[in-house]
Each structure stands twice: as structure tokens, then as C-alpha cells.
C-alpha positions in Angstrom: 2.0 30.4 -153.3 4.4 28.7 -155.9 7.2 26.3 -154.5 10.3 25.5 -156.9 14.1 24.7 -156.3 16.3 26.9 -155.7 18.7 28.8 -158.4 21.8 30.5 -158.5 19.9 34.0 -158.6 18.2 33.4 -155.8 20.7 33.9 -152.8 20.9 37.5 -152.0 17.3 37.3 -151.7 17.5 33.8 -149.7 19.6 35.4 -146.9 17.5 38.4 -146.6 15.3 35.8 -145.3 17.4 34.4 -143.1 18.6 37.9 -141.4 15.1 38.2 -141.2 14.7 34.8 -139.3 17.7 34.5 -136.9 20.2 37.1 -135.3 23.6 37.4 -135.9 24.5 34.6 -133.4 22.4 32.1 -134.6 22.9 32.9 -138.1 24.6 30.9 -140.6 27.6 32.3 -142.3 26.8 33.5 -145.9 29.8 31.0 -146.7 28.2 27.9 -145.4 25.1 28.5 -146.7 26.2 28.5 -150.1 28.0 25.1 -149.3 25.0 23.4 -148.3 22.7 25.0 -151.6 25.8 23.8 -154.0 26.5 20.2 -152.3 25.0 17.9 -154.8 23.8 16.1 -152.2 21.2 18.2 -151.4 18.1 20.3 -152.1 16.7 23.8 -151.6 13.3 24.9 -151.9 11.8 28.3 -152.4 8.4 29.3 -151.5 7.6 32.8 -153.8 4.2 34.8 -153.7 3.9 36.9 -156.4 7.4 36.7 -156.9 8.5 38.0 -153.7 10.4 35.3 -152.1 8.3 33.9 -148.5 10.7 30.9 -147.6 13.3 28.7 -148.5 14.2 24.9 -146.7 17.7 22.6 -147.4 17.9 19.3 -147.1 20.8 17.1 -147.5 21.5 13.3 -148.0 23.9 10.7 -146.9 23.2 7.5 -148.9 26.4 5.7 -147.0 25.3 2.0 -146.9 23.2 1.5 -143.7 22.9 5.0 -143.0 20.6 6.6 -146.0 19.4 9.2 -144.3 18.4 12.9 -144.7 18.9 16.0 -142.6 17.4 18.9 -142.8 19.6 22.0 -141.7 17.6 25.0 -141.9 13.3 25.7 -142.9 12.7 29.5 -142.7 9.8 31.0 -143.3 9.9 35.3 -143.6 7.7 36.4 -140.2 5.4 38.3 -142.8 4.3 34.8 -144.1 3.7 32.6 -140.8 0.8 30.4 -140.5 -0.3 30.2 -143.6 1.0 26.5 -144.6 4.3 27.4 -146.2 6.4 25.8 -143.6 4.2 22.3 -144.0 4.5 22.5 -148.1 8.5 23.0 -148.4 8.9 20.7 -145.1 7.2 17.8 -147.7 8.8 19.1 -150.3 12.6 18.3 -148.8 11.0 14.8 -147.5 9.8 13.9 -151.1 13.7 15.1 -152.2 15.4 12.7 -149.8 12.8 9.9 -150.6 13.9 10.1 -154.2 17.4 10.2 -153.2 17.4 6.6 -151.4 17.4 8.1 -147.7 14.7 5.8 -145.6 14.8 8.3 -143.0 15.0 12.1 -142.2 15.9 14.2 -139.5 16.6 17.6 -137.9 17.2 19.4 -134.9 14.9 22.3 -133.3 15.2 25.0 -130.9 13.5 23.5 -127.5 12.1 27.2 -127.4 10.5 27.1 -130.6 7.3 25.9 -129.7 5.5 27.0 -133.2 8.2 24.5 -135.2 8.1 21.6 -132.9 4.1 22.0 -133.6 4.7 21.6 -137.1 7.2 18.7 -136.9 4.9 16.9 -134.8 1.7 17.6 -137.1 4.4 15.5 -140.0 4.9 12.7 -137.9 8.3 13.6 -136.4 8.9 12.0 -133.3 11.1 13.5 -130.0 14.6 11.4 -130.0 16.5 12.9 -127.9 18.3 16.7 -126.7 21.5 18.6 -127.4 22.3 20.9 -124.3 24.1 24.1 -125.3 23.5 23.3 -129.5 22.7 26.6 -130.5 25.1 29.7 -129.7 23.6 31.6 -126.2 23.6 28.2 -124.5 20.4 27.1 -126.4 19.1 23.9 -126.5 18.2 21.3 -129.2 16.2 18.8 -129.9 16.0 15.9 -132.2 13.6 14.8 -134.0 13.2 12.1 -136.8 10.9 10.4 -138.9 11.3 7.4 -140.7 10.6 7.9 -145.0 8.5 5.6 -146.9 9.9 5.0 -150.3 7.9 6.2 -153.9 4.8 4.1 -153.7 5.2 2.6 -150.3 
């Protein structure tokens, strides 16, 4: 598996990935993605096999005084490609991206149905901080989680 950042070339084949991942509903707009993979305040990495794109994760900053923090809005992994570590690798991936962007924490929210991601977060060290009734579109829930980010060499 080879993990890189994202470029402009890749999008048609980044949102094949999400249709893959999330109905219509849940999707995010084609529009909005592009806003969160151009924001210079964040990054998006690309897991490829052979060339054949397997995943993609974004994570964006706020470095506001007192708040340096990192979110991460979306990991997706093609259903093809589960279990096999890729989720893990691009999840450190956006954590060592906000570490070298100042943030001193990071943090995400998760389908409460999703028992295979909140596994994975868990594994990293993310820790349960709270719930979001009616988050996701159909009424779903969310939950919170967060980890604090140690700084290069720390």
C-alpha cells in the first residue's frame, strides 16, 4: 500500500470512493468536499494499491489561540479494502498533519452504529466525550471522540 496527499487529479476518483462508502443521504455534496480538500487549512490523504485508489482521510486545523485543534471530517476506506490496516495508517497520517500544524488535540465524530470505526478510534487512543442525537441525516446518532496530540518529539 502507498499513502501520499492528495492532488488535484485525484477527485473523480476520491468520490467514487465515497459513493461507494455512504448513500446519497449521508453523502457529502461534491461541492463541499472540494472545499474541505482546497482549505489550506487542511490535509487529505490517499491510500493507492497498485494505483487503484483504496482510501482517502481529511483533516482540518484551527490554530485560534487556545483552541489549536484538529478535526477530522471524513476517513473512508473502499469496502473492497477493509481490515487490512489502511484505516489505522491514513488515521496517523492526518494526526501527524495536525501535529505539525500546531493543533495539541484532535477530534471527530462517528456513527454510534459503526461499531468497526469506533474499534479503530479506540485502538488510537480516542476517548468517548460525549453524543450528538439526530447528527447524521435518518435521525442517526453521533458520537465524539478526542484525543489529545503530543507535539514532534514529545
Amino acid at each position: 500500500m502507498h499513502y501520499r496527499l492528495y492532488q488535484p487529479g485525484d477527485f473523480a476518483r476520491l468520490y467514487a470512493i465515497e459513493e461507494l462508502c455512504f448513500p446519497p443521504a449521508l453523502r457529502f455534496g461534491r461541492r463541499y468536499m472540494r472545499k474541505l480538500i482546497q482549505s489550506r487549512a487542511s490535509a487529505t490523504w490517499i491510500a493507492e494499491n497498485d494505483g487503484a485508489m483504496t482510501g482517502f482521510a481529511i483533516v482540518e486545523w484551527t490554530l485560534d489561540p487556545g483552541y489549536e485543534s484538529a478535526y477530522i471530517p471524513t476517513l473512508e476506506v473502499s469496502p473492497d479494502y477493509r481490515r487490512r490496516g489502511i484505516g489505522v495508517e491514513l488515521l496517523r497520517r492526518l494526526e501527524r498533519s495536525a501535529i505539525n500544524a500546531g493543533a495539541a488535540l484532535i477530534w471527530l465524530h462517528v456513527d454510534a452504529a459503526n461499531e468497526a470505526a469506533i474499534r479503530l478510534y479506540q485502538a488510537e487512543g480516542y476517548e468517548l466525550r460525549g453524543r450528538h442525537e439526530h447528527y447524521y441525516a435518518r435521525h442517526q446518532a453521533a458520537e465524539v471522540y478526542l484525543k489529545p496530540l503530543a507535539p514532534p518529539g514529545g
